[in-house]
C-alpha positions as CSV (number, residue, x, y, z in Angstrom):
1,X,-174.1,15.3,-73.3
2,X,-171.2,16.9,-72.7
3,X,-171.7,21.2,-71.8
4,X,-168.4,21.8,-72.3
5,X,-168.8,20.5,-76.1
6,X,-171.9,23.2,-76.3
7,X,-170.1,25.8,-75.5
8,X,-167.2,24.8,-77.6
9,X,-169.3,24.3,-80.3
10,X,-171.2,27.4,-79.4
11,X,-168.0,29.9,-79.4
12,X,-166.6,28.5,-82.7
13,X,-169.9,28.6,-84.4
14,X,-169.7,32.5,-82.9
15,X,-166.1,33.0,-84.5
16,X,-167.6,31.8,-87.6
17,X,-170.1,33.8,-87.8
18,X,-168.2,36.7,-87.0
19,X,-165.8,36.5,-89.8
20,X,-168.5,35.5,-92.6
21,X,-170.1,38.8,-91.3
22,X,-167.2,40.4,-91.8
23,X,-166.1,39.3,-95.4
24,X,-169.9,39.9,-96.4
25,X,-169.6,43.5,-95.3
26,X,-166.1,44.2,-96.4
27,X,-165.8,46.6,-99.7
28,X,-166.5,44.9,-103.2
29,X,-163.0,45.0,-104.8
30,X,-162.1,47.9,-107.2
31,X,-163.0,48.3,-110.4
32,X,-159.8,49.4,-111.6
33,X,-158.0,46.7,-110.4
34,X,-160.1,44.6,-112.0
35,X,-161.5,45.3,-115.2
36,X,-162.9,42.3,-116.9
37,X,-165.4,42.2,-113.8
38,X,-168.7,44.3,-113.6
39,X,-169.8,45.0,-109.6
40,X,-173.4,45.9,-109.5
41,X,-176.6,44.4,-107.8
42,X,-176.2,41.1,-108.8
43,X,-172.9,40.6,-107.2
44,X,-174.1,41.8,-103.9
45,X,-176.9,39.9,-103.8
46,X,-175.0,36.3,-105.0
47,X,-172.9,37.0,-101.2
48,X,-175.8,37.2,-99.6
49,X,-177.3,34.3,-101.3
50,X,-173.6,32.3,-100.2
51,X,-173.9,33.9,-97.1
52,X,-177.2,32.0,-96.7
53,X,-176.1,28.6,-97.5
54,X,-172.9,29.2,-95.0
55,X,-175.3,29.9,-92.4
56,X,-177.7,26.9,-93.4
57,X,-174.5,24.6,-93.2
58,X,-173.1,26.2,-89.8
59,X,-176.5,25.5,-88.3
60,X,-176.3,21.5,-89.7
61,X,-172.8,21.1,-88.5
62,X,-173.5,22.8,-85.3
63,X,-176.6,19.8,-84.6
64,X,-174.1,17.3,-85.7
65,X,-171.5,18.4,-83.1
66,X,-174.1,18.7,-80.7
67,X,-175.6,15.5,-81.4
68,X,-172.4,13.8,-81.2
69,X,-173.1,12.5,-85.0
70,X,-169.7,14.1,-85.8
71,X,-168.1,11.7,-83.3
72,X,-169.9,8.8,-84.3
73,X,-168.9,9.4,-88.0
74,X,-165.4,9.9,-87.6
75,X,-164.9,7.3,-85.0
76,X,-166.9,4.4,-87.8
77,X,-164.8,5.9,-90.8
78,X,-161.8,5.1,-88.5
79,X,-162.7,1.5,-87.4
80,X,-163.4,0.9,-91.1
81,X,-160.2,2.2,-92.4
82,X,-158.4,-0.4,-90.2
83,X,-160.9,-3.3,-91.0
84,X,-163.3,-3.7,-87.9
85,X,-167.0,-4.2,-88.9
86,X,-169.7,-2.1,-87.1
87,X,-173.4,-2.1,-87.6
């Protein structure tokens, strides 16, 4: 395999990351701006429920990158589209 694809993979999975982080941390919007929406408890823990599943996706997608599944995927999607068979 490939370690330039690992760290690649490794640095986008970082920026990622980072940005979920942030947009999990940033301020709930403002009540007053928005007043047919409650914020409380429940909203704050629904991100962090999201905020697990992005995580538990990020860490599938990173093993099929590093796998090179990804690859194999795109590249049998591709041969199909123009009609070769492959088993």
């Amino acid at each position: 395999m490939c370690p330039l694809r690992l760290v690649l993979v490794f640095l986008s999975a970082a920026l990622a990351g980072f940005f979920a982080w942030k947009s999990i941390r940033s301020p709930p919007p403002s009540p007053i701006s928005d007043g047919s929406r409650e914020i409380g408890d429940s909203s704050i823990k629904g991100r962090i429920r999201g905020a697990g599943k992005v995580i538990e996706n990020g860490f599938w997608v990173f093993v099929d990158m590093a796998s090179g599944r990804y690859l194999w995927r795109a590249m049998k999607e591709r041969l199909e589209s123009i009609g070769c068979m492959i088993r």
